[in-house]
C-alpha distance (Angstrom), angle and dihedral (degrees) to the residues before:
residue distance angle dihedral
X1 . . .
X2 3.50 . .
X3 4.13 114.8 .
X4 4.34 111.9 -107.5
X5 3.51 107.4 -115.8
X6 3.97 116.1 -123.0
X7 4.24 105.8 -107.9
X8 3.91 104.1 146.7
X9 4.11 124.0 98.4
X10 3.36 117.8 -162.1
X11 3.48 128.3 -143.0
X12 4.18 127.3 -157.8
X13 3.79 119.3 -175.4
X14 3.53 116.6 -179.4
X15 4.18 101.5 144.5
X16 3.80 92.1 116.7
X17 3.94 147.1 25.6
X18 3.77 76.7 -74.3
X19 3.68 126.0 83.4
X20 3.97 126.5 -167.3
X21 4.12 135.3 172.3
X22 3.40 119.8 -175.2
X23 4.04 130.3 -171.0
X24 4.17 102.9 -152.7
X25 4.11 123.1 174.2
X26 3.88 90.5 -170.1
X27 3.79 89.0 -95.8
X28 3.70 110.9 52.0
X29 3.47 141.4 13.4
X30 4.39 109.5 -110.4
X31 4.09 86.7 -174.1
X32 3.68 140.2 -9.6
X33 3.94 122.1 -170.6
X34 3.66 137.6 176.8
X35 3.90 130.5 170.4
X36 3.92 126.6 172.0
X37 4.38 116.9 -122.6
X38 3.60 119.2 171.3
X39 3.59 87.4 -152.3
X40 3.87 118.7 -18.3
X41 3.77 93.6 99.4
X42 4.12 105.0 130.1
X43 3.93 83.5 39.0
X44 3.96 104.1 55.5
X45 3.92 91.1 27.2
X46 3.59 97.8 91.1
X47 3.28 113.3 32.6
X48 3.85 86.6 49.4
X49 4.15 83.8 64.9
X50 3.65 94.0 47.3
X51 3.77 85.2 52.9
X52 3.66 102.5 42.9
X53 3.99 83.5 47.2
X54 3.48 100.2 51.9
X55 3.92 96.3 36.1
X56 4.09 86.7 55.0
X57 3.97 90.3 52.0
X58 3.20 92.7 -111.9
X59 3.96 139.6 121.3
X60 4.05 132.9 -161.1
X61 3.93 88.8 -93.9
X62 4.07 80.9 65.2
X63 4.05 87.4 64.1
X64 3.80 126.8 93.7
X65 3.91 97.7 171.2
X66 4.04 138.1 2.0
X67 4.19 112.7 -135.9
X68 3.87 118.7 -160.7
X69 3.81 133.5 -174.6
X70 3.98 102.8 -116.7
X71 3.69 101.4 -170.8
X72 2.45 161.3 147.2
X73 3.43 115.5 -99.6
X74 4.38 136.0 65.9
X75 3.86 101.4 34.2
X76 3.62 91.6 -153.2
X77 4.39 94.3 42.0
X78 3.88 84.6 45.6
X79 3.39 89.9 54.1
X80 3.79 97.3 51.4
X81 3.37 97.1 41.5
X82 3.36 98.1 52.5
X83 3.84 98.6 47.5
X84 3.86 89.6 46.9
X85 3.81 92.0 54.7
X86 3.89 90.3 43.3
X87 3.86 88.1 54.4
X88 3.65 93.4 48.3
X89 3.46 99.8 50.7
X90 3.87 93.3 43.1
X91 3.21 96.3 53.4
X92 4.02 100.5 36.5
X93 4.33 83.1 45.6
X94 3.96 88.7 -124.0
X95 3.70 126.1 139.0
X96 3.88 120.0 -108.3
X97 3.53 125.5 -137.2
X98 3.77 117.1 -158.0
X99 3.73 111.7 -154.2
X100 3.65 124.1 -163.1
X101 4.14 109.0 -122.9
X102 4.25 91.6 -126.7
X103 3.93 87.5 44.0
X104 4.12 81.9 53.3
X105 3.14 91.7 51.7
X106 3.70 112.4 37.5
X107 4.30 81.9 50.3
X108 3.81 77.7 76.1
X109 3.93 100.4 46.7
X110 3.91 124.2 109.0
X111 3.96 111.5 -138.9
X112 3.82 83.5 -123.8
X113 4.24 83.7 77.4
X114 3.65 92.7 64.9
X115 3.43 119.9 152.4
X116 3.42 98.6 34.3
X117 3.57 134.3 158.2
X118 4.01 113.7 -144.2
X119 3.57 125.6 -153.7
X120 3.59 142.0 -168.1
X121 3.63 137.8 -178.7
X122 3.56 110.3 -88.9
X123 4.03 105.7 -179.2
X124 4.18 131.9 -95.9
X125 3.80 90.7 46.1
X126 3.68 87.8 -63.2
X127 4.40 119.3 132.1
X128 3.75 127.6 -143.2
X129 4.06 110.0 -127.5
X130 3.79 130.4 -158.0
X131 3.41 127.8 168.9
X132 4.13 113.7 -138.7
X133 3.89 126.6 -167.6
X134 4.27 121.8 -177.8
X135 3.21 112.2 -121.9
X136 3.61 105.7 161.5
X137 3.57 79.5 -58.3
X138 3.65 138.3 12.4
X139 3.52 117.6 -55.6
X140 3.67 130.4 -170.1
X141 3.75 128.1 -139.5
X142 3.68 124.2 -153.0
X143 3.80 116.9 -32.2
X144 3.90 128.1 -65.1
X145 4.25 120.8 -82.6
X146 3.01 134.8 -160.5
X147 4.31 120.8 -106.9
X148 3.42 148.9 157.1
X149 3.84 135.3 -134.5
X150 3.38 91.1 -96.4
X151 3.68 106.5 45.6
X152 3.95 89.8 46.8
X153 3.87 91.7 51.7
X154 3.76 95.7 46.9
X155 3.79 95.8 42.1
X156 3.50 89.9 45.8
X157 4.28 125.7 152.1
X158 3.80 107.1 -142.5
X159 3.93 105.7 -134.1
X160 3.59 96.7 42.1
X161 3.89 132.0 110.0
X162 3.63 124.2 -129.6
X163 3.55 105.1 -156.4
X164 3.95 127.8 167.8
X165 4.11 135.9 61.3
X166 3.61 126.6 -51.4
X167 3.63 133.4 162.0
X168 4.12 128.0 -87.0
X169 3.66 82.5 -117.4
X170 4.25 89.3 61.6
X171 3.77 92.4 40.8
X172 3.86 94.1 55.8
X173 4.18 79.5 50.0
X174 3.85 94.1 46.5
X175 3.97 89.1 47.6
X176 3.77 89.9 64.4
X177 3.52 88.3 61.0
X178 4.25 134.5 68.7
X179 3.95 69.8 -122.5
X180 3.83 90.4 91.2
X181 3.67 98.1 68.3
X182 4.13 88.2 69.2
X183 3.70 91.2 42.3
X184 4.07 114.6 120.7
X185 3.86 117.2 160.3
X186 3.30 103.4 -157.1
X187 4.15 103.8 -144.6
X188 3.79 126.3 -120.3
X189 4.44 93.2 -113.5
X190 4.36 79.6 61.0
X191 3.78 93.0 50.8
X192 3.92 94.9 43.3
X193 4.31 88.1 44.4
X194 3.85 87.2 47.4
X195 3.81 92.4 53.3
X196 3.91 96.6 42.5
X197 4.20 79.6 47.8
X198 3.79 93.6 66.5
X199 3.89 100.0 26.8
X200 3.94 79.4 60.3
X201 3.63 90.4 55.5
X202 3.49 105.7 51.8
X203 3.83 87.9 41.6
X204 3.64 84.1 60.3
X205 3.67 94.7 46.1
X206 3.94 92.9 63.5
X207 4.18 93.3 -97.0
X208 3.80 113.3 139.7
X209 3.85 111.0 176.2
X210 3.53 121.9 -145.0
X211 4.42 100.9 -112.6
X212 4.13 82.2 -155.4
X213 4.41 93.9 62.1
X214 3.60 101.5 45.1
X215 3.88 120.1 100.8
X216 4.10 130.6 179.5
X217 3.98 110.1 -100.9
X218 3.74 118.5 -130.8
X219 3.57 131.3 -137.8
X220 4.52 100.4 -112.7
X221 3.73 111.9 157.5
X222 3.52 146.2 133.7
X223 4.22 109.7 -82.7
X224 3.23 124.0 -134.3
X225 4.29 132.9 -139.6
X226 3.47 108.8 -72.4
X227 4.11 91.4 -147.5
């Protein structure tokens, strides 16, 4: 019987309150999951990839590389994320792809978006804020800062897309606001596709990351007045 070659990426997104996996061949998706956890992350991790796994058919022989959001964003989800993804791939001898959580999400992004601003949660009520531009790709301008609902919404650019996730706490803020009618929160299964997206294509490109060097990225910049 001849041996089943290895064709499946998988994909871990813990940088959030939202987690994701998702089993890609470069074609079509086999699975796609995503739960919420306010903080059960390295507990439900796991067993949710032994699940997905066995619910697709498939078993770690079916693997030929292990994706992971790397940040920034939840210290503690970034943490588990990234160790469970290290483990896997150790131990399965597949390369690991760290994949930045705006990269995963602007993979998803039609040109038609641009200029955007993208947020991401950033702890204590507080946003992450990055300007993007299209420029026959995305391209970023200045570095992020730190916001709030509030500050965004009142300091607001008409024209612009806000695209990202934010809490139901800062969309009930952001409703108050013409704001709203740029609002798109872009869900967790988009950011987890995005990331398995360009993992795929640098796995196709020859790239095989060393599981052992990569390391979660955490949100540091400058903050901004809260107003």
């Amino acid at each position: 019987m001849r041996e089943r070659k290895p064709t499946y990426l998988l994909a871990l997104d813990t940088a959030t309150s939202g987690l994701a996996l998702a089993l890609f061949d470069g074609v079509e998706w086999r699975a796609v999951a995503c739960w919420r956890t306010p903080d059960r992350h390295t507990a439900e991790l796991m067993a949710r990839c032994q699940e997905l796994l066995r619910a697709a058919g498939l078993g770690p022989e079916d693997l030929a590389a292990i994706a992971v959001v790397s940040g920034p964003g939840s210290f503690t989800g970034l943490r588990a994320g990234v160790a469970a993804a290290k483990g896997l791939a150790l131990a399965l001898e597949l390369p690991l792809f760290g994949i930045g959580t705006e990269e995963a999400i602007l993979a998803e992004l039609p040109a038609a978006l641009s200029p955007l601003h993208l947020v991401i949660p950033a702890g204590r009520g507080r946003l992450a804020l990055h300007r993007y531009r299209w420029e026959a790709g995305w391209m970023p301008e200045g570095e992020p800062v730190l916001t709030t609902a509030s500050a965004l919404a009142e300091a607001w650019t008409p024209g612009t897309w806000l695209v990202g996730e934010w809490t139901a706490r800062d969309q009930a803020v952001l409703e108050r606001h013409p704001i709203a009618a740029w609002c798109i929160p872009w869900e967790i299964p988009s950011r987890v596709m995005g990331a398995a997206r360009r993992a795929w294509a640098r796995y196709q490109a020859g790239e095989r990351p060393d599981p052992a060097l990569l390391r979660p990225t955490y949100l540091r910049t400058p903050s901004v007045p809260e107003g």
